[in-house]
Each structure stands twice: as C-alpha cells, then as structure tokens.
N, C-alpha and C positions, 0 to 999 in steps of 0.2 A: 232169173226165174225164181217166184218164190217156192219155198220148200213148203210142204204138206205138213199140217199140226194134227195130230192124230193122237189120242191119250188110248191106255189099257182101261179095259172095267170089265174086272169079271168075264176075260175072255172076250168082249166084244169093243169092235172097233167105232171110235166116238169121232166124228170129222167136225171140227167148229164151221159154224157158219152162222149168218146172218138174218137167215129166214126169221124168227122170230123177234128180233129187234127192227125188219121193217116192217114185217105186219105188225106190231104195232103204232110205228111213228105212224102210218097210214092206218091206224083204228081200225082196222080190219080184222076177223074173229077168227079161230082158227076154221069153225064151220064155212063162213066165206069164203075165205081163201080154199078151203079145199074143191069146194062149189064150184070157182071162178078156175080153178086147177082140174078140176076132174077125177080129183082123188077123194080119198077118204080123207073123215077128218085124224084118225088115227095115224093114218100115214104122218100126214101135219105134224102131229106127236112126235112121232118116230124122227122125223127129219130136225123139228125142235131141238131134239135130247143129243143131237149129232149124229145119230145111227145110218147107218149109207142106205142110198137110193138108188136107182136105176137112172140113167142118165137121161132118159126119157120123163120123168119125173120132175128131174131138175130143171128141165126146160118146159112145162107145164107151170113151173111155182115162179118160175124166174118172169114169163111171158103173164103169169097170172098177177106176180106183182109189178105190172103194167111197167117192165121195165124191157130195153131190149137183150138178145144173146149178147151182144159184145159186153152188156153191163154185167156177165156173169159171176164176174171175181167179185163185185161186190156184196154177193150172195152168200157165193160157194170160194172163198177164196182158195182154200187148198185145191179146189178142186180146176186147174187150169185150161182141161180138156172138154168141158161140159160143151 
C-alpha cells in the first residue's frame, strides 16, 4: 500500500496529485474540465494546488478526465480510497 505524500503550508493540508499534468497532456483548460466535471473552475484551482476535495469530486474530475474509477491512483495517488 502506498503511503499518502501530504506537505504543511501555512497550516493547510497539500495532497500531490495529477489532475493538472493530465489536463494538460489531454489540452484540456481548466474551464473545460470543470464544465466536463460539474464544478467550478476554481475548484480546479483548489484541487491543482493540492488542496483536499470531497470524494465525490474526485470521481466527477477522475470520470471527467475520461478515465475509469479503478484508474483512480493515477490521478489521486495518495488518495487509495476514492
């Protein structure tokens, strides 16, 4: 099992993930994606910069980047439970 990479900042918790490295290999904007997600594009933002989401989230951005659940560790890899 991998172990969760989670840095400090100023009191807030940072989870690495991959959202923003495949929207872009797939040219995708963050407005699209949030479109194709059903969120904000700020959220996008938020999720980008490592900031935690809702897990319900995580499977809107996961599915939005036309990818399935099981492919979820390539997204969110700390995140094992999504």
């Amino acid at each position: 099992m991998k172990a969760a990479i989670t840095f400090r900042m100023a009191g807030t918790d940072v989870n690495v993930n991959n959202v923003k490295k495949i929207r872009e290999e797939r040219l995708i904007s963050k407005m699209e994606l949030a479109r194709l997600a059903e969120v904000s594009p700020i959220t996008i933002g938020r999720i980008e910069r490592g900031e935690s989401c809702r897990m319900e989230t995580k499977r809107k951005i996961i599915l939005a980047l036309q990818l399935t659940l099981e492919d979820r560790e390539k997204v969110f890899p700390d995140n094992v439970s999504t």
